[in-house]
N, C-alpha and C positions, 0 to 999 in steps of 0.2 A: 624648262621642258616638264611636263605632265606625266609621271609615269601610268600606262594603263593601268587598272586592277584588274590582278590576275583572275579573279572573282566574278567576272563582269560576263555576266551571261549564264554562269553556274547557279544553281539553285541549289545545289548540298551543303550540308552544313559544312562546320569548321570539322567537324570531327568526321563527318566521310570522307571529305577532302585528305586530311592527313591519314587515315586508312587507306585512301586510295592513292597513295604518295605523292599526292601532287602537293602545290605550294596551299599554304593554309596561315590564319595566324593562332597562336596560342593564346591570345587575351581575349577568350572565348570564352561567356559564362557555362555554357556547359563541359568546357572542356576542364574548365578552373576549379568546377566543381568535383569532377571526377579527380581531378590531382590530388585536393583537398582529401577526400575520401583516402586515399592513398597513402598518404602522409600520417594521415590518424591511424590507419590498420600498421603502418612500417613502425611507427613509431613505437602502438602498442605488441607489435614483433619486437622489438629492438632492446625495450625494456623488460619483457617477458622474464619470468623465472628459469632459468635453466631446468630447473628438478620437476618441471610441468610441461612433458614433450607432448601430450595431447594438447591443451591450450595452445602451445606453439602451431603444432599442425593446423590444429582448427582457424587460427590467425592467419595462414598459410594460404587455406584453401579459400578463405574469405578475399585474399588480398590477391594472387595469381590466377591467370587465365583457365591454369592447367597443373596439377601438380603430380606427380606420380607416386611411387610405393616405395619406399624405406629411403625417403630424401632425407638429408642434413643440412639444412642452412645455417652457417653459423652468424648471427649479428653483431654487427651491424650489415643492414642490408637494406639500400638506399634505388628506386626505385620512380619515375615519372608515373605512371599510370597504375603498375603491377597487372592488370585484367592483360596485357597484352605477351606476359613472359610466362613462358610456357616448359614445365621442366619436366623429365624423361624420371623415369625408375632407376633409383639406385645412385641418383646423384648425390656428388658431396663439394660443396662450396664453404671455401674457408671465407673467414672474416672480411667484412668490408668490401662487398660486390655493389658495384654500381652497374645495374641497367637500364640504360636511358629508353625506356620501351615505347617511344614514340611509333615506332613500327614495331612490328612483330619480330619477340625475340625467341627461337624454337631452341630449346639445348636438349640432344637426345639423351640417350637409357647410359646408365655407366660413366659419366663424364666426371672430369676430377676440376674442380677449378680452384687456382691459390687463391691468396690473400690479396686483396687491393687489387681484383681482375676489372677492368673496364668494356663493358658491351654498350657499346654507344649509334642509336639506331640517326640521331636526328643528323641534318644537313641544314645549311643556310645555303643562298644565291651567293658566286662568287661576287656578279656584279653590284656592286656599292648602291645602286636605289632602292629594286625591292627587300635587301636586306636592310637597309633604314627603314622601310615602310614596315618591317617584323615583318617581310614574309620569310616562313621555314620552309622545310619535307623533311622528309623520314625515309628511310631505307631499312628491309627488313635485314635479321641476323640470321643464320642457322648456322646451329653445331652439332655435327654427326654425330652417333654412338662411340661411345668411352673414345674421348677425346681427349687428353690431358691440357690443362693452360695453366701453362704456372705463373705464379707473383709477379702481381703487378703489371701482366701481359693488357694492351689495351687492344680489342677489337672495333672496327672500323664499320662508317654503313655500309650497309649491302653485301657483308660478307658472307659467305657460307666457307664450313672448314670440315674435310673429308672427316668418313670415319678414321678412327684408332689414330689419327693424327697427333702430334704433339706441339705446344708450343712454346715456343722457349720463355723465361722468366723475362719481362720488360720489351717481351718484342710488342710490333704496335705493326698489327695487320693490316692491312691497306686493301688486300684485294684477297681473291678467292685461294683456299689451300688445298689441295686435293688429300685425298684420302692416305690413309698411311706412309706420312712422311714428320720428318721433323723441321719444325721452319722457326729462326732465330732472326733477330737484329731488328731494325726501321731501318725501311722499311720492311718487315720481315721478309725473308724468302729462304726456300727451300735447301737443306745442306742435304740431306740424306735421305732412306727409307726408314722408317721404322723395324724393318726385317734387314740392314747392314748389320755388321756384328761392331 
C-alpha cells in the first residue's frame, strides 16, 4: 500500500508547514540550514566566558526569537531553531535547558526554571507509515508569568501552564495547567493551590 503525501497539493515550504503545525519533514535544506545556524550561536553561548555578560547577551539576542530585560541563562543551553523561543523579563533558567522550539516556545516575565528543564514542542504520527516516511509536527509551548519549574520537570506539546503556577521537580506535563496551582508527578496533575497554606 502507497502511503499518500501529506504534501500533495500544498505549495508551502517545509518550514510554513511546520509553523503552521501541520505534518512537515525536517530534511529540509532550509530548514537544516537554520538548525545549523543555531547550533553555532548555542554553541558559541555555551562556551562563552562567564566574566563577559554583554557578549553572552549579545549571543542571546542573536540566537532567540525574543529576549527580555535582566534574563540569566545559565549554559548549557541546547536548543532546535532558538528564532522560535521567546523569553519574558526577569527570567532565570538554571543549567542545561533543552527547548526543542520546533513550534513556538513563549515563557513569560518572572519565571524560574531548574536545572535539566525539558520544553519539547515537536510531535511524530502515531501511525507507523508517515512516521517511517519522517513525517513530524510541532505543537506550540506557553508558560505564564513567574511560573516556577523545577529540576529536570519535562514539558509536553501543546502545553500552556497558568500564571504563578508551580511545577514539581521531574513531573512530565502532558496537558494544560491552570493558573495558580501546584502540579507534581507523570503524568503530572494537580495537588493544590498555590494560595493553600
Amino acid at each position: 500500500m502507497t502511503l499518500p503525501d501529506p504534501a500533495d497539493g500544498d505549495s508551502r515550504s517545509m518550514r510554513e508547514r511546520m509553523l503552521g503545525g501541520d505534518l512537515y519533514r525536517g530534511a529540509d535544506p532550509e530548514l537544516e540550514a537554520e538548525m545549523r545556524q543555531a547550533m553555532v550561536l548555542t554553541k558559541a553561548f555555551n562556551d562563552s566566558d562567564p566574566r563577559d555578560p554583554q557578549h553572552r547577551r549579545k549571543l542571546l539576542e542573536e540566537l532567540l526569537g525574543s529576549i527580555g530585560d535582566e534574563v540569566e541563562i545559565r549554559p548549557p543551553l541546547h536548543v532546535d531553531y532558538g528564532s522560535h523561543l521567546h523569553v519574558g523579563d526577569r527570567v532565570f533558567v538554571n543549567f542545561g535547558l533543552t527547548a526543542l522550539d520546533v513550534a513556538q516556545i513563549r515563557i513569560g516575565h518572572d519565571v524560574l526554571i531548574g536545572p535539566n528543564v525539558q520544553l519539547l514542542t515537536p510531535t511524530h504520527p502515531i501511525d507507523p507509515e508517515p512516521r517511517r516516511a519522517k513525517w513530524e509536527a510541532a505543537l506550540p509551548i506557553t508558560i505564564g508569568d513567574n511560573v516556577w519549574i523545577g529540576g529536570m520537570a519535562m514539558i509536553c506539546p501543546g502545553v500552556t501552564i497558568g500564571e504563578n503556577s508551580v511545577i514539581g521537580a521531574g513531573a512530565v506535563v502532558t496537558r494544560d495547567i491552570p493558573a495558580n496551582v501546584v502540579a507534581v508527578g507523570n503524568p503530572a496533575r494537580v495537588i493544590r493551590s498555590v494560595h493553600d497554606a
